[in-house]
C-alpha atoms as one frame of an Amber mdcrd trajectory, in Angstrom:
protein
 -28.919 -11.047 -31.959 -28.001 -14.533 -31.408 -30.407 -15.493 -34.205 -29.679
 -12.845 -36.736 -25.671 -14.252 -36.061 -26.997 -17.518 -36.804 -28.663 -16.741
 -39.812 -25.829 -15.213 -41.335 -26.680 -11.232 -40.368 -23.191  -9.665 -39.183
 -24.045  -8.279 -35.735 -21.694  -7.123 -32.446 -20.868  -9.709 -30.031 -22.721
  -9.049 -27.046 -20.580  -9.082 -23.528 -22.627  -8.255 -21.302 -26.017  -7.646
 -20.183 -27.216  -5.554 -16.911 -30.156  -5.991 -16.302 -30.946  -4.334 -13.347
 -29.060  -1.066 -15.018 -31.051  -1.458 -18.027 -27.313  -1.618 -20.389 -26.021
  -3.906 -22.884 -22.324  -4.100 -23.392 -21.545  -4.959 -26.951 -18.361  -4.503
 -29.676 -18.045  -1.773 -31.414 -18.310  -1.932 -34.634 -16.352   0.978 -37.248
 -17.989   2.956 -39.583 -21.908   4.366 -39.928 -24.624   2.587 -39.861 -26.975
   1.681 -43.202 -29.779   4.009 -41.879 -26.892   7.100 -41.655 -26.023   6.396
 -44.712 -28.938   6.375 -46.185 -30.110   9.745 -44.040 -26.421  11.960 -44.350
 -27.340  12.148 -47.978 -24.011  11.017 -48.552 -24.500   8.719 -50.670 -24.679
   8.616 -54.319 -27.913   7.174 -56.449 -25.128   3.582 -57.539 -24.539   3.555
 -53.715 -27.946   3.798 -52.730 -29.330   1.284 -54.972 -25.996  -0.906 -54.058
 -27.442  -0.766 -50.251 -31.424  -1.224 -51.672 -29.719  -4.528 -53.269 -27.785
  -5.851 -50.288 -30.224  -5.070 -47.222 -33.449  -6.733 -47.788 -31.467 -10.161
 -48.185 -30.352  -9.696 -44.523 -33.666  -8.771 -43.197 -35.396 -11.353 -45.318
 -32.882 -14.168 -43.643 -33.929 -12.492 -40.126 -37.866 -13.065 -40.856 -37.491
 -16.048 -42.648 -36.121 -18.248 -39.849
């Protein structure tokens, strides 16, 4: 997470980590994720091709570094 932030990928701020719970404690973030988006059908063809355009940038900045 710490190196997606760095890269320029927004991402929740992580508070807390148990481990011996196995739990991560992170902000919450409003509204649905890209992949419900995408899934819920909700979307129309402009807004899926405006989230085809604006994804692979982040991703491509998370395998890049």
């Amino acid at each position: 997470m710490l190196r997606a932030r760095k890269s320029g990928v927004l991402t929740p701020v992580i508070y807390n980590v148990e481990h011996e719970a196995a739990t991560i404690y992170m902000e919450h973030v409003e509204g649905s994720s890209v992949r419900d988006l995408l899934l819920s059908g909700s979307l129309s063809s402009a807004g899926r091709m405006l989230k085809g355009l604006l994804v692979p940038p982040c991703v491509a900045r998370l395998l890049l570094k």
